[in-house]
C-alpha positions as CSV (number, residue, x, y, z in Angstrom):
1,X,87.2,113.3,109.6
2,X,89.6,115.8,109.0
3,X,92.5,116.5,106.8
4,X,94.8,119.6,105.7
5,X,97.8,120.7,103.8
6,X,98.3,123.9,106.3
7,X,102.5,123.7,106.0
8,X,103.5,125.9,102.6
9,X,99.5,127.1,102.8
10,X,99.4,130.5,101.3
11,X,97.3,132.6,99.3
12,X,99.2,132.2,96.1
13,X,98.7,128.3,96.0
14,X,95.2,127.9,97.3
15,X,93.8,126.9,94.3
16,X,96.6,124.3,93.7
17,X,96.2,122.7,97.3
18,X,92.4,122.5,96.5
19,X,92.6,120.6,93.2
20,X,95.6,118.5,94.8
21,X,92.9,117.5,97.4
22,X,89.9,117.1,95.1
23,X,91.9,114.5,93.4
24,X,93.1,112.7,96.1
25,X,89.5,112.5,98.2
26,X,88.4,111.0,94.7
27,X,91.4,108.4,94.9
28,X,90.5,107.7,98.1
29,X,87.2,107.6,97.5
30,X,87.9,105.5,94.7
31,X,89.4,102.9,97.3
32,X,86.6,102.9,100.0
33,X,87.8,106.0,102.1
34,X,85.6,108.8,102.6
35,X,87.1,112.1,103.4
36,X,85.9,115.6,104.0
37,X,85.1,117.2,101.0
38,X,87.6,120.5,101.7
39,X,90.2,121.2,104.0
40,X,90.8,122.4,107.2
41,X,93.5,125.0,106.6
42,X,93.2,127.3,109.2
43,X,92.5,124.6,112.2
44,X,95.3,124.8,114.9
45,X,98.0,122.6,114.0
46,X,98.2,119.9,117.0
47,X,94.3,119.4,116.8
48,X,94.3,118.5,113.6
49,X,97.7,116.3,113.4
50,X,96.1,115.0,117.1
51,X,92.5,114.0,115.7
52,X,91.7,109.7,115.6
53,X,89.4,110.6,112.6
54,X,92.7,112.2,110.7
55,X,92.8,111.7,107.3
56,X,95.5,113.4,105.6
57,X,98.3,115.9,106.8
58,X,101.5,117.0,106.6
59,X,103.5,118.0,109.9
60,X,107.0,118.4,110.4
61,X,109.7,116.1,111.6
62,X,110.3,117.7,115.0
63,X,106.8,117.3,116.2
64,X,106.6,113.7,114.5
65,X,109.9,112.6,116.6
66,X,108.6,114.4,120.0
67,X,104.6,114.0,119.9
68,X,103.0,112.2,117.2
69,X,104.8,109.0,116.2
70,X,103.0,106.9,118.8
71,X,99.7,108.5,117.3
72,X,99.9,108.9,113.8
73,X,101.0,106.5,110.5
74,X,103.4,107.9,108.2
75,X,102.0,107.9,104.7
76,X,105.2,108.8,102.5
77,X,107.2,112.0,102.0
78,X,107.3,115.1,99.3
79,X,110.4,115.4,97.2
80,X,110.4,118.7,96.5
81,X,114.1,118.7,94.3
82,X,115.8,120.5,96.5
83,X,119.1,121.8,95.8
84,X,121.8,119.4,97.2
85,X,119.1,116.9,98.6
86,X,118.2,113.4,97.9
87,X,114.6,112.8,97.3
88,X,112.2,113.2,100.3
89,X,114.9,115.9,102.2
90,X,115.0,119.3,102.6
91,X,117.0,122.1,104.3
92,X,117.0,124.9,106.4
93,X,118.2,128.1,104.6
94,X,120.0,130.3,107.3
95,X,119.2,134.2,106.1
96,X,120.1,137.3,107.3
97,X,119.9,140.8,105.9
98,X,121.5,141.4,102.5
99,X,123.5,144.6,103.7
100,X,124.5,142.8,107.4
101,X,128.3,142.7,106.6
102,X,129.1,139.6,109.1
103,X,129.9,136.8,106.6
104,X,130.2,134.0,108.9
105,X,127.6,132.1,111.6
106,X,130.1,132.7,114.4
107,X,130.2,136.4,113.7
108,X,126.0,136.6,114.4
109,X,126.7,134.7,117.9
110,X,125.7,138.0,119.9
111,X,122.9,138.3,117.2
112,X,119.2,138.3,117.7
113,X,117.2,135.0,116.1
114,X,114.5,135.1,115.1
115,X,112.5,131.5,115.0
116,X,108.8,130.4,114.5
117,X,108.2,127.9,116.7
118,X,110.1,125.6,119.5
119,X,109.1,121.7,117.8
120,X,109.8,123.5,114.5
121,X,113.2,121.0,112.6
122,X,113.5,123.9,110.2
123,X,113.6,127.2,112.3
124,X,114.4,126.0,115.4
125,X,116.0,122.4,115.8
126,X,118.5,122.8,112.6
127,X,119.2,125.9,113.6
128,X,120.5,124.6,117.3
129,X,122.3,122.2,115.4
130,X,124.2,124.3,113.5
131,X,125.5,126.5,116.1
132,X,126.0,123.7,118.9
133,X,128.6,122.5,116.0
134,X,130.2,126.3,116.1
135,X,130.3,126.8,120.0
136,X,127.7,128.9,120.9
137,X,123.6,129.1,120.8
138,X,121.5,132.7,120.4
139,X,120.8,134.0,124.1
140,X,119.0,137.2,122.3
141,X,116.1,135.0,120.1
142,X,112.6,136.1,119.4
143,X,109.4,133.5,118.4
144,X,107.5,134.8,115.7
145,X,104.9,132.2,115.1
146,X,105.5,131.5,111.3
147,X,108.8,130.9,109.0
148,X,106.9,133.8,107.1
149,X,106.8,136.3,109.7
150,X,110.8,135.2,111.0
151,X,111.7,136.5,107.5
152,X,109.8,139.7,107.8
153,X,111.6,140.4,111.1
154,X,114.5,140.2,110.1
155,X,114.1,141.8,107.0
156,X,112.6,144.6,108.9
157,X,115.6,144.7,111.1
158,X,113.6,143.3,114.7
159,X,115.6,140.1,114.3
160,X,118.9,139.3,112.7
161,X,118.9,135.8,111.6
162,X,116.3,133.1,110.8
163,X,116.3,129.9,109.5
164,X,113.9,129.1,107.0
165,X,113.0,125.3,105.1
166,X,114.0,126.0,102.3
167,X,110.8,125.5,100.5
168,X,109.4,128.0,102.6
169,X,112.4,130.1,101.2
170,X,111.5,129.1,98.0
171,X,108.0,130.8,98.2
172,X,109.2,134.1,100.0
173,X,111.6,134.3,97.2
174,X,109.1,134.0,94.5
175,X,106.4,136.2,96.0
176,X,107.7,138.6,98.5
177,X,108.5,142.2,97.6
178,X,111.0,142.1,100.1
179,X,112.9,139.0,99.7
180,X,116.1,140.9,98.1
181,X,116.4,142.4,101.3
182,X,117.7,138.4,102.5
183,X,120.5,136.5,101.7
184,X,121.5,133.1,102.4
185,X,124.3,133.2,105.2
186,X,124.5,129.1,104.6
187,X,122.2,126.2,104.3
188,X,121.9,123.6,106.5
189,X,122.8,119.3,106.1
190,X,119.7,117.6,104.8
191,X,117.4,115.9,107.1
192,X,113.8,114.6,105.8
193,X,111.2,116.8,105.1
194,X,107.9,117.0,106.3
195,X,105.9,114.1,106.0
196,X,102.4,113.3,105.0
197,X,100.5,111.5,107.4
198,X,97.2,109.3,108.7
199,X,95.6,108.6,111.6
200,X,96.0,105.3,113.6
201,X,92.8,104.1,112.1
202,X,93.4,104.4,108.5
203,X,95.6,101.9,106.1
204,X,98.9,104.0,105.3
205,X,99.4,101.9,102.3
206,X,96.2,102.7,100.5
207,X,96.3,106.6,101.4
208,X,100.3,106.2,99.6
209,X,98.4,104.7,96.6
210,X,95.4,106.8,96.4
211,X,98.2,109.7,96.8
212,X,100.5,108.7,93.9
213,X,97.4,108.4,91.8
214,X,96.1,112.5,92.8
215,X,99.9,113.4,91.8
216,X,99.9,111.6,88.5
217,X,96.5,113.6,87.7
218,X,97.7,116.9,89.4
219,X,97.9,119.2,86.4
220,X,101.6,120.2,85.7
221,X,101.2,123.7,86.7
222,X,100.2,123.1,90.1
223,X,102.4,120.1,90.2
224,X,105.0,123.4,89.4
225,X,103.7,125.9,92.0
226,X,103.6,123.5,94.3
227,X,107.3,122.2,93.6
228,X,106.1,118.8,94.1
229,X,108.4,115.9,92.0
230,X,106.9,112.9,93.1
231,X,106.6,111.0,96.6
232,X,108.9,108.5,98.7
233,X,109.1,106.6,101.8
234,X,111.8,107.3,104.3
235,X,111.7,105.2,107.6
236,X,110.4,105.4,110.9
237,X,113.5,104.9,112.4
238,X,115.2,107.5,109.9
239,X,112.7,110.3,111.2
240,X,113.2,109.3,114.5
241,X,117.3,109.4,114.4
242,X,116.9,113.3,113.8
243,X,118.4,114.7,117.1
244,X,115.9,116.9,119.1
245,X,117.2,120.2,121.1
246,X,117.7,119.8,125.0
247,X,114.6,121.1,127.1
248,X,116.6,123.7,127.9
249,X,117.5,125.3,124.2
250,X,114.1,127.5,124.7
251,X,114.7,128.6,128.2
C-alpha cells in the first residue's frame, strides 16, 4: 500500500497534510480500507501514481490524460477557490520578473522559459497553449524539475518566464522572500486541477466518501493553509478533452 499528497508538499504545510491523512486513513479505515499509516512524500512520482496497491494520490491532469487513466480510478477533485474558476479548476499563472519592462506574451517570444517538467498541464502544457494561440513557442526554455525552482530561476534572472498553477503561486506568494521580485504577465483559461486518485483495485466511491468525511473533520486552519473548499467530481471524458502538446514541443 501506498499513498501521498507530494503536489503542493512543502515544509510549511507538513503538519496539515499529516492530520489531513490521519483523518482520512481513519475514514477509510472506518469503511474496511486499510492504508499506510504515513505518507510517502518523497517517493518518485510515477512509482507511486504507478503502484496496483495505490491508495490515495494526487497527480496532475497531463500525466492522467497521457499515462495513467487506463491504470488509475479518479476519486474526485480539490476546489481550491481559485480566482476566476469554477469549482474543481485551476490556472496557470504566467510570471516574469517584476522589473522586465515587456508587457505582453508576444514581446517574451525570444525569451528564455523556464518549465518544471514536460507531462506538467500547468508549467508546460498551458503554457504551449497559450503561445500556439499567439504565433510562436520558446526555442530558448530550460527544465527545472519543480514549479518552485522555475520561479526561483527566473526570479534570479537564469530564466525569463514560467508558468506556475496558480496554487503553487499561491504558496510562493505567501512564503517566499522573493516573490515581489514576480509579477503576473497573465493567467491562463481554466482547465481542471489536479485530481485525487486510486488504484485499479480500490472502490473510487468509498475513497470519495471516506474523503469528504477527513475534510469535514480537517480543522479550519489547515482546511485554510491548505486552501482546500470542499471536493467535486469532474468527468473522465472532461480530463481527457484537455489537449496534450505535440511530441515534438520538447525537442
Amino acid at each position: 500500500m501506498i499513498a501521498s499528497l507530494m503536489m503542493y508538499a512543502r515544509p510549511e504545510l507538513e503538519g496539515a497534510h499529516t492530520r489531513l491523512w490521519t483523518r482520512l486513513r481513519d475514514s477509510l479505515a472506518a469503511r474496511g480500507m486499510d492504508a499506510h499509516e504515513t505518507l510517502s512524500q518523497t517517493a518518485d512520482e510515477f512509482t507511486v501514481w504507478e503502484d496496483p496497491a495505490l491508495v490515495f494520490s494526487q497527480t496532475c491532469g497531463m500525466p492522467y490524460r497521457t499515462r495513467l487513466h487506463h491504470t488509475v480510478q479518479l476519486v474526485g477533485t480539490p476546489d481550491y477557490g481559485l480566482e476566476g474558476c469554477a469549482p474543481g479548476y485551476y490556472t496557470s499563472s504566467i510570471v516574469v520578473r517584476a522589473d522586465d519592462p515587456r508587457l505582453t506574451l508576444t514581446q517574451f517570444a525570444p525569451a528564455r522559459a523556464a518549465y518544471n517538467a514536460a507531462y506538467s498541464q500547468s508549467g508546460f502544457a498551458a503554457l504551449y497553449a497559450r503561445t500556439q494561440a499567439s504565433g510562436f513557442w520558446f526555442a530558448n526554455r530550460v527544465q527545472s524539475g519543480s514549479h518552485l525552482r522555475s520561479a526561483q530561476l527566473v526570479a534570479e534572472g537564469a530564466a525569463d518566464i514560467a508558468a506556475l498553477d496558480s496554487q503553487t503561486w499561491r504558496g510562493v506568494q505567501r512564503y517566499e522572500p522573493w516573490a515581489d521580485q514576480l509579477r503576473v504577465l497573465e493567467v491562463t483559461p481554466p482547465t481542471p486541477a489536479l485530481p485525487y486518485i486510486t488504484g485499479p483495485y480500490h472502490d473510487p466511491d468509498l475513497v470519495f466518501a471516506a474523503l469528504t468525511e477527513a475534510l469535514e473533520n480537517l480543522p479550519p486552519a489547515d482546511a485554510r493553509a491548505l486552501d482546500l473548499r470542499g471536493i467535486v467530481r469532474i468527468p473522465h471524458e472532461t480530463y481527457m478533452a484537455v489537449p496534450n502538446p505535440p511530441a515534438n514541443a520538447i525537442s
